[in-house]
N, C-alpha and C positions, 0 to 999 in steps of 0.2 A: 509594337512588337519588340523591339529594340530592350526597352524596360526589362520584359520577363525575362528576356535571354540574356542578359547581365545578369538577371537577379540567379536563374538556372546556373551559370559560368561564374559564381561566385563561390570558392571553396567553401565558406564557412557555411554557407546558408546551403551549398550540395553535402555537407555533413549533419547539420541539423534537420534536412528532409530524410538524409536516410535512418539518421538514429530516429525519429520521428516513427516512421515506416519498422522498424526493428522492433521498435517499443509497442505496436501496435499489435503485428504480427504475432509478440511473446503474450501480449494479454488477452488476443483471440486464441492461441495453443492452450494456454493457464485454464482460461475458461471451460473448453471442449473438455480438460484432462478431469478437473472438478467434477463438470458434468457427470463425465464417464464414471470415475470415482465415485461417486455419487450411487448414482445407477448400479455400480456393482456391489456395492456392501447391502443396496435395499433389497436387491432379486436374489443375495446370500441369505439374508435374513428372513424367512419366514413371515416371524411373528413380527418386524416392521413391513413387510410388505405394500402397506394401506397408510401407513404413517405420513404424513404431515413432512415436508423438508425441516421448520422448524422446530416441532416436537422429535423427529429423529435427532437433532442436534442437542438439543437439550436431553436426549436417552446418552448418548453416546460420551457426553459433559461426566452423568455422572455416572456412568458405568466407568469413564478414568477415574475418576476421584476416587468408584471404591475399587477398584483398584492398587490402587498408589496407597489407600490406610490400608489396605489386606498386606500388602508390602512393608508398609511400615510395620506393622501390628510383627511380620517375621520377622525383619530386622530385631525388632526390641527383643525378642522372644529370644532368637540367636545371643544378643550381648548380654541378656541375662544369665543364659546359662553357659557363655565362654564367664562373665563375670564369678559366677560360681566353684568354677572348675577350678579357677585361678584362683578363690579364695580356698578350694581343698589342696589345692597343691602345695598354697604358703602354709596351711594347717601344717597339712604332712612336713613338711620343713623344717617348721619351728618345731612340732613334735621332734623330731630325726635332732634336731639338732639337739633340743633340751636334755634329752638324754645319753646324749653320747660325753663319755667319762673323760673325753681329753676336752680343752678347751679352742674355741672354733671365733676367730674377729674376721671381721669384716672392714676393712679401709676404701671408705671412698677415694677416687678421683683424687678431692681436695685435701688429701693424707688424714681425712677424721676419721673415727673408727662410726662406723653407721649401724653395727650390729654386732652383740656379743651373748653367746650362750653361757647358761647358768655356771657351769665347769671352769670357763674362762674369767666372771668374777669371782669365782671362790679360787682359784689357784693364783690369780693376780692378788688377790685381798680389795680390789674395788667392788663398791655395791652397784655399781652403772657407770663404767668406761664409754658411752656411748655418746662423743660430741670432743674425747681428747685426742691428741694427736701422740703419735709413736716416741715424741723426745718427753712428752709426760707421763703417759704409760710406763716404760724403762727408765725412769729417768736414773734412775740409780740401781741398774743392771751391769754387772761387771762380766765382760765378753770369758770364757774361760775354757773354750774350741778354739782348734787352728785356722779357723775360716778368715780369708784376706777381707770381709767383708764385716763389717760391725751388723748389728740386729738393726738400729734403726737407718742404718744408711740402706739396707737391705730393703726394708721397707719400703722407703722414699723412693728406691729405685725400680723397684715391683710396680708401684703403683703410676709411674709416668712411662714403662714402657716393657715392652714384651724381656723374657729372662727368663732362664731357667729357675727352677725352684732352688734357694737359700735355704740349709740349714744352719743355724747357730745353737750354739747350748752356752745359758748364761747362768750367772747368782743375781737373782732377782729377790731385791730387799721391799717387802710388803707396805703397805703404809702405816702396818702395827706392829715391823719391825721383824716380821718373820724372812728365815732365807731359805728361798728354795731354788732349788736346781731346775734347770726349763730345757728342753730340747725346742727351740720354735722352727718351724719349718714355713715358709715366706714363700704363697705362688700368686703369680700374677693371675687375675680374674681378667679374661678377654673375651669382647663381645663375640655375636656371629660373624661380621668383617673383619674381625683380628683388633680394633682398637681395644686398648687398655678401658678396664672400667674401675677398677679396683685391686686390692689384693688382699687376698683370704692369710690367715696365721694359725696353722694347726700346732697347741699348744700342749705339749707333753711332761707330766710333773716328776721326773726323776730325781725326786728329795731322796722318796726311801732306797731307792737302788742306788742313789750316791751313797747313804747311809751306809747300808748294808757293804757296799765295796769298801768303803773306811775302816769298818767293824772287822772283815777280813783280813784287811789290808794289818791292820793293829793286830790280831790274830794271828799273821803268820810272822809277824817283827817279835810276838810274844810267844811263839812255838820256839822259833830260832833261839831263843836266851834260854827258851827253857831244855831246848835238848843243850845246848854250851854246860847250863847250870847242872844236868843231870848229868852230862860226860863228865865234869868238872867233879861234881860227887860219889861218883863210882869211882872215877881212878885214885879217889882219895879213902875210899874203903876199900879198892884192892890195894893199896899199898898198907894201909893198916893190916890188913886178913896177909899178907904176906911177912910183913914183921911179928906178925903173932903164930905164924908157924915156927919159925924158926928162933921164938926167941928161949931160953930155957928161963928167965927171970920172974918169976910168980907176981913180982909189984908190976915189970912192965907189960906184962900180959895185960892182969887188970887196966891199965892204963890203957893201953890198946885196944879193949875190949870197950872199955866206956868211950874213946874217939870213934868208933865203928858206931853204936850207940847212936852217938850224938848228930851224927852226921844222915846218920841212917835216919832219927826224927827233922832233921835239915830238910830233908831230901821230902820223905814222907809232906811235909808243911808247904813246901813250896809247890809238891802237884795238885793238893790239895788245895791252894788257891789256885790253880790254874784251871781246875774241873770246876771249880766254884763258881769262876769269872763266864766259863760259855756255858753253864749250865743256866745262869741270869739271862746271858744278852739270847741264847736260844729261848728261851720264857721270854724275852722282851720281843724277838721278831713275832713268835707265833701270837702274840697277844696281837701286836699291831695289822696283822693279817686276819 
């Protein structure tokens, strides 16, 4: 008697009876539940009613299987036509983009340019800028706005961190030696949580408006000389038309009458090329438009 009641008054072995006893308990509960479970999906189901435990199991096998391919079969069905959607949207994109008359870059991340519209190589003069970075692009862009910010430091700094948008306006020399006037305008490209992912470069070709402002610009320095020249010529034919009033001397009349003349064909020749010179450069814009 003695034996048992050591073995009973022994902790470990009064832990291993009762986990023994708990384990037993869980797998006569387990059992009863299955049962039941059991029981209730056969007396739901009609048409297993009569069925077999193991032919029920094997119905149920693969009534999941086709399940799970009817599942699958949507899934694919869904990623195809998000797949789609996403390839009309990049369509519409590249369309939107190719035809829009300013030029449009795209800088990754890693400051390369990863997309450029048709506009953008034809105003740059590259045939495919897509893989250079912003100090080979510009490389030989001379800054010629007040902005404290140069184009490519703008860049580099767009694309590593959020900033408002940079405008610069440069003289960008082509790689076949053409110069043109650029407005570029520099904004950071940030994802939906705010990271930076890139920066876009909206590219504006102001050659002929700088043109055009020059051609003015020279046009009113040539108005100015030309009214000097013609006040200059009139006070010299009224002073002649006033010594020819009063003079009585029949040679110096003549004389004064030819310096009126002369000055009068002076005068006549020089507006004469001045109507000449903007009746050309107006023929030269309207051609170029």
């Amino acid at each position: 008697m003695e034996a048992p009641i050591k073995l009973l008054t022994n902790p470990v072995m009064l832990r291993m009876f009762i986990l023994f006893v708990g384990m037993a308990i869980a797998c006569i509960m387990m059992f009863f539940t299955i049962r039941h479970m059991r029981r209730s999906l056969v007396e739901g189901s009609p048409a297993l009613g009569n069925t077999p435990p193991e032919l029920f199991s094997l119905h149920t096998y693969h009534a999941v299987i086709q399940q799970l391919k009817q599942q699958k079969h949507e899934l694919i069905s869904i990623q195809q036509v998000e797949r789609r959607r996403a390839k009309t949207s990049e369509n519409v994109s590249a369309a939107v983009l190719s035809n829009l008359s300013m030029g449009v870059m795209f800088f990754a991340s890693n400051g390369l340019i990863r997309q450029a519209n048709t506009a953008a190589k034809e105003i740059l003069g590259y045939a495919s800028p897509v893989g250079m970075n912003a100090t080979e692009v510009f490389a030989h862009a001379i800054q010629i706005s007040n902005s404290r910010v140069g184009l490519v430091d703008a860049i580099h700094a767009s694309v590593r961190q959020p900033m408002p948008p940079i405008c610069v306006e440069v003289e960008h020399v082509t790689p076949r030696g053409d110069i043109r006037i650029l407005r570029v305008t520099v904004t950071p490209v940030l994802s939906v949580s705010g990271e930076p992912l890139g920066a876009a470069c909206l590219i504006d070709d102001r050659t002929e408006v700088a043109q055009i402002r020059k051609e003015q610009e020279l046009h009113g320095e040539m108005s100015a000389e030309m009214a000097l020249e013609l006040r200059n010529s009139l006070a010299t034919i009224s002073g002649y038309g006033r010594q020819l009033a009063v003079s009585r001397d029949p040679e110096l009349a003549r004389q004064l009458a030819t310096d009126i003349a002369s000055e009068a064909s002076h005068l006549d020749h020089t507006i004469g090329g001045f109507l000449a010179g903007r009746k050309a450069s107006s023929a030269k814009a309207g051609s170029s438009s």
